[in-house]
C-alpha positions, 0 to 999 in steps of 0.5 A: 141854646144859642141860635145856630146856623147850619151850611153844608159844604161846597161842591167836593171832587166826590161831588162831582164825580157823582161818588159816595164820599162819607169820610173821603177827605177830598178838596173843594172843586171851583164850583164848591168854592164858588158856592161857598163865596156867592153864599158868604156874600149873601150873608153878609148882604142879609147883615151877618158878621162873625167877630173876633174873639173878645172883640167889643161887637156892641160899641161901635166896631163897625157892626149894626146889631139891630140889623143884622145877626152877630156869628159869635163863633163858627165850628166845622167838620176835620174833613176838608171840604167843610173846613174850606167851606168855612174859612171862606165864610170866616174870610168873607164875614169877619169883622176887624183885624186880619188874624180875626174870624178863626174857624174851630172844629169839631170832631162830632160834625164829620159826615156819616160813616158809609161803611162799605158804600164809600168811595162807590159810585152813587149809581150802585146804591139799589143794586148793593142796598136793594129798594128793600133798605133804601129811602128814595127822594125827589133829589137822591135815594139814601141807603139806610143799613149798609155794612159798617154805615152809620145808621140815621138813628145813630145819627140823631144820638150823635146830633143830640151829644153834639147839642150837649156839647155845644151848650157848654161851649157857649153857655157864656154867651147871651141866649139870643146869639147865634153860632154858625156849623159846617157840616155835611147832607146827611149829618147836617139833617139828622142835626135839623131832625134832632133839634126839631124832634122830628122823625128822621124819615120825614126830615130826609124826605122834608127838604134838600140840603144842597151845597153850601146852602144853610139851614137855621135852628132856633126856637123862633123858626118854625121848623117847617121853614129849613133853608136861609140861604139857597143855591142852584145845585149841580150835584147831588 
């Protein structure tokens, strides 16, 4: 499998607001925006370049391959603030001509289903789940079996279909590449459990996945070693 890149969007009017989002289908805030293009610059400061499809990256288009990482292709969330998210990394790292860096998606990205948590205030999450049916962390408590919510198990098998997926999508590419996905917290970690094979209740308690921040997937990263890409969090 290709290397993969993974980011959670920017910071979302949910976000802000301290609300369960799932699949609400709000916009980026200024500061989710902001997060995305201080992390897109980090990127390419570190020498990342997405390219355009059947463009020759190897002969001189202005990429230096032994320095930095080519993005051979970048696939996001339909919700919104992932899509934003990545077209300003698109925007940011593309190489060549102005129609270049067009960013695909991907159905089986989209966040976690809340069921009946959505759109509630992240507050209300002990008094409606109970400490019973809650995994607490340093940052935030996640709720574990609300009605009609995606369980984390469910997660890591939709992970593990989206691996398969993936591979066909880029089984033309050279083994070292790398790719770059947009997705949300809670899927972004069941994607890093999956990969990893470790259990889903030590990964949500392992690391924060905070906004626009990345995460990389590789047989030559330890998985003890999450982030690539850092930012300072505002929300949750």
């Amino acid at each position: 499998m290709v290397n993969i890149f993974i980011s959670r969007h920017g910071q979302d009017v949910d976000n802000a607001n301290g609300i369960l989002n799932g699949h609400r289908n709000e916009p980026l805030t200024d500061l989710g925006r902001q997060q995305a293009k201080d992390v897109a610059a980090k990127m390419f400061d570190a020498g990342f370049r997405f390219y355009t499809h059947g463009q020759d990256y190897t002969s001189g288009d202005g990429v230096a391959t032994e320095e930095g990482t080519i993005l051979s292709a970048i696939y996001s969330s339909p919700l919104q603030r992932a899509l934003h998210t990545a077209r300003i990394f698109a925007d940011v790292l593309k190489v060549g001509s102005s129609n270049a860096g067009e960013v695909e998606l991907l159905d089986d990205l989209i966040e976690r289903d809340f069921g009946i948590m959505t759109g509630l205030p992240t507050s209300s999450i002990t008094a409606i789940c109970g400490e019973d049916n809650i995994l607490p962390t340093d940052k935030i408590s996640y709720f574990l079996y609300p009605e009609g919510a995606e369980t984390f198990p469910q997660l890591i098998d939709r992970a593990k279909r989206l691996f398969a997926h993936i591979d066909d999508l880029t089984n033309h590419l050279p083994p070292d590449s790398s790719i770059l996905l947009v997705t949300h917290g809670d899927f972004g970690k069941m994607l890093y459990a999956a990969y990893y094979d470790i259990p889903w209740e030590v990964v949500l308690r392992q690391f924060h996945f905070g906004n626009s921040e990345v995460l990389l997937l590789s047989k030559d990263s330890s998985s003890d070693k999450a982030h690539v890409f850092e930012t300072q969090q505002f929300n949750s």
